[in-house]
C-alpha positions in Angstrom: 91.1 75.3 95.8 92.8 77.4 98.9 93.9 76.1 102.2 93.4 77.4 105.3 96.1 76.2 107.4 98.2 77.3 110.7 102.0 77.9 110.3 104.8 79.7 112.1 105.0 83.2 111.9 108.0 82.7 109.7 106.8 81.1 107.4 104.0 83.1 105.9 104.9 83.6 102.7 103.8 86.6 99.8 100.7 86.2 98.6 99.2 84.3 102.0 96.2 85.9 103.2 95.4 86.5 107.0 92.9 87.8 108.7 92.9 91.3 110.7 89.6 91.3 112.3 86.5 92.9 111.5 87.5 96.0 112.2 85.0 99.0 110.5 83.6 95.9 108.3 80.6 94.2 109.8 81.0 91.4 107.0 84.6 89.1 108.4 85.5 88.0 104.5 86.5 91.5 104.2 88.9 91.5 107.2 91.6 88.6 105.2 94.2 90.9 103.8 97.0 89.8 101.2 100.5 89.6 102.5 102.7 92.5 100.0 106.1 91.5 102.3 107.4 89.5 104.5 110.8 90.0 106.8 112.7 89.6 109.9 113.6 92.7 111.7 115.7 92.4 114.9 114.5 88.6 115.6 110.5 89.2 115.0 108.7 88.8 112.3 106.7 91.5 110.0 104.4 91.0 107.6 103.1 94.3 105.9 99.3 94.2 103.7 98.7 96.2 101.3 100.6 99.1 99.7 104.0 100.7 101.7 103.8 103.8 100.2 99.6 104.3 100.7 97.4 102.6 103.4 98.7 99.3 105.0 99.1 97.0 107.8 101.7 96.1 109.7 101.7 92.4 112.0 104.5 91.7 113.9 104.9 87.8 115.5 107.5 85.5 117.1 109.1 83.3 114.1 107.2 80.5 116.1 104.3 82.5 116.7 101.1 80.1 114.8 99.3 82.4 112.9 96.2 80.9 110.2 96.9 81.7 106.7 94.9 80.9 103.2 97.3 79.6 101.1 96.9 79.2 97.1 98.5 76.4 95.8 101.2 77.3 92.8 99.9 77.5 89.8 100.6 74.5 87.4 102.9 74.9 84.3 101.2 74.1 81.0 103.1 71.7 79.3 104.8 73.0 75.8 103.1 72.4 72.4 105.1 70.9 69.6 
C-alpha cells in the first residue's frame, strides 16, 4: 500500500514520488516522477528525477516548502529460518 501524504520540502526522501504536471502527457499518472537525489544547496532544497547524466528534473523548494509525495512504506525483513 503507498501513501500520499504532504511533507516539507526537506524531507522528501529517495525513492518518494512527486508529481510534475502533465506536461506533453494527456494521462496525469504519468506526470509522478521518482526522486534519484535529494540535497541542500545554499539553504534550498533540490530534488533531481531521473538520471543526472541523461534526461532529468530538477525541483527546487524552501526546506518548509509542503510539497505532496507517494511514499512506500519500507519493506519488511523476513524473519531468519533455522
Amino acid at each position: 500500500m503507498t501513501n500520499k501524504i504532504s511533507v516539507a520540502a526537506s524531507a522528501v526522501r529517495v525513492g518518494d514520488h512527486i508529481y510534475n504536471g502533465t506536461g506533453t502527457n494527456a494521462h496525469p499518472t504519468f506526470a509522478w516522477e521518482t526522486v534519484t537525489e535529494a540535497g541542500n544547496v545554499d539553504g534550498l532544497i533540490r530534488l533531481i528525477t531521473g538520471d543526472l547524466k541523461g534526461l532529468h528534473g530538477e525541483f527546487w523548494l524552501e526546506p518548509e516548502e509542503q510539497i505532496v509525495v507517494i511514499r512506500y512504506p519500507a519493506p519488511v525483513a523476513a524473519p531468519a529460518s533455522r
